[in-house]
C-alpha positions as CSV (number, residue, x, y, z in Angstrom):
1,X,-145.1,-19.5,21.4
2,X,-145.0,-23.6,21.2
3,X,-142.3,-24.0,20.5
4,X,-140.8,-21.9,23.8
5,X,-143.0,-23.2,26.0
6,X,-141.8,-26.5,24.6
7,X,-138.0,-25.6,25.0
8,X,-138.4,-24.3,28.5
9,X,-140.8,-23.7,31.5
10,X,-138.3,-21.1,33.8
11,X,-140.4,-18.1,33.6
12,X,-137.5,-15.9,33.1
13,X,-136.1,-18.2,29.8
14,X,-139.9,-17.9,28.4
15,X,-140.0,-14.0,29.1
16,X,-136.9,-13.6,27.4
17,X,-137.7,-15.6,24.2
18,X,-141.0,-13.9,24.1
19,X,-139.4,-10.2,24.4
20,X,-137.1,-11.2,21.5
21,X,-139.6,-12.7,19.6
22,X,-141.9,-9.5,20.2
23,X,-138.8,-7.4,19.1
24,X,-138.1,-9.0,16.1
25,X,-142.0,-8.9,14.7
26,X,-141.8,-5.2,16.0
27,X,-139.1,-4.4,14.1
28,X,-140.3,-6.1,10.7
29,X,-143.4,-4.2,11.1
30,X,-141.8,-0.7,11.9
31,X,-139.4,-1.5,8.7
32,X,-142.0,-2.3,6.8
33,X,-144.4,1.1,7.5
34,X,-141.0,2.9,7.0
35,X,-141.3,1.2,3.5
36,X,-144.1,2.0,2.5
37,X,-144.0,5.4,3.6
38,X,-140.9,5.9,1.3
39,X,-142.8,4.4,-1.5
40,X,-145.8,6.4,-1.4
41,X,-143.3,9.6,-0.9
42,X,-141.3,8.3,-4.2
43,X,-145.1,7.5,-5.8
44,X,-146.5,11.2,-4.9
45,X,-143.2,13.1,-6.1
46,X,-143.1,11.4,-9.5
47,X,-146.9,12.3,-9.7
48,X,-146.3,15.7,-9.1
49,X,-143.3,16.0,-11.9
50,X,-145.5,13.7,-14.2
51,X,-147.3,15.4,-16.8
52,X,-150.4,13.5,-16.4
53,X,-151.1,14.7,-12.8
54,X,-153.8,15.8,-11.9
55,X,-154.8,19.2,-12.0
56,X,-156.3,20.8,-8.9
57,X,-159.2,22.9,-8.8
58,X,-161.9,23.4,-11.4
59,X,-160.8,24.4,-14.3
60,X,-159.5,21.1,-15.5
61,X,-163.8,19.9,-15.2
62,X,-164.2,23.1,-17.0
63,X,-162.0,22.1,-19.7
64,X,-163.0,18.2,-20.1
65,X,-166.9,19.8,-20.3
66,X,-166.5,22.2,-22.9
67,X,-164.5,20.0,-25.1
68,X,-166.5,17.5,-25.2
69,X,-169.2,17.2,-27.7
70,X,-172.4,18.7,-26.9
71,X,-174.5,15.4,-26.8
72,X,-171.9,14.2,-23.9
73,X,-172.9,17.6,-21.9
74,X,-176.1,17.4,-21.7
75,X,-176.4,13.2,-21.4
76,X,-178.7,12.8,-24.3
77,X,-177.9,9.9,-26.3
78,X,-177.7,9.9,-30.7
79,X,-180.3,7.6,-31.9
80,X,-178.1,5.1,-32.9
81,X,-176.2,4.5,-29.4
82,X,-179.5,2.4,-28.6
């Protein structure tokens, strides 16, 4: 903004330098979002292929809880873990 008010002082010359310059950061930001947005699609479909996703609903709590070993279920700690 200095630097046009310090090239010009016509009204219409400052208006016009400020609608390009509002344009331009406009556009930067819109192309960025639009980036991102294409990244976190990309990020959530190879999620969803990848074998380590995670599984929805219960059943995967179900499964982590009953393999683990019984002093882990119940939060009691061995002796030795003191």
């Amino acid at each position: 903004m200095r630097t046009a008010f310090a090239l010009s002082q016509d009204p219409a010359v400052l208006r016009q330098a400020l609608a390009a310059g509002l344009e331009s950061v406009a556009g930067f930001v819109e192309d960025m979002v639009a980036a991102l947005a294409g990244q976190l699609r990309r990020e959530r479909a190879e999620l969803a292929r990848s074998s380590h996703a995670p599984v929805r609903g219960g059943q995967a709590h179900l499964d982590l809880l009953f393999a683990a070993p019984p002093t882990a279920r119940t939060g009691s700690r061995s002796p030795r873990s003191h």
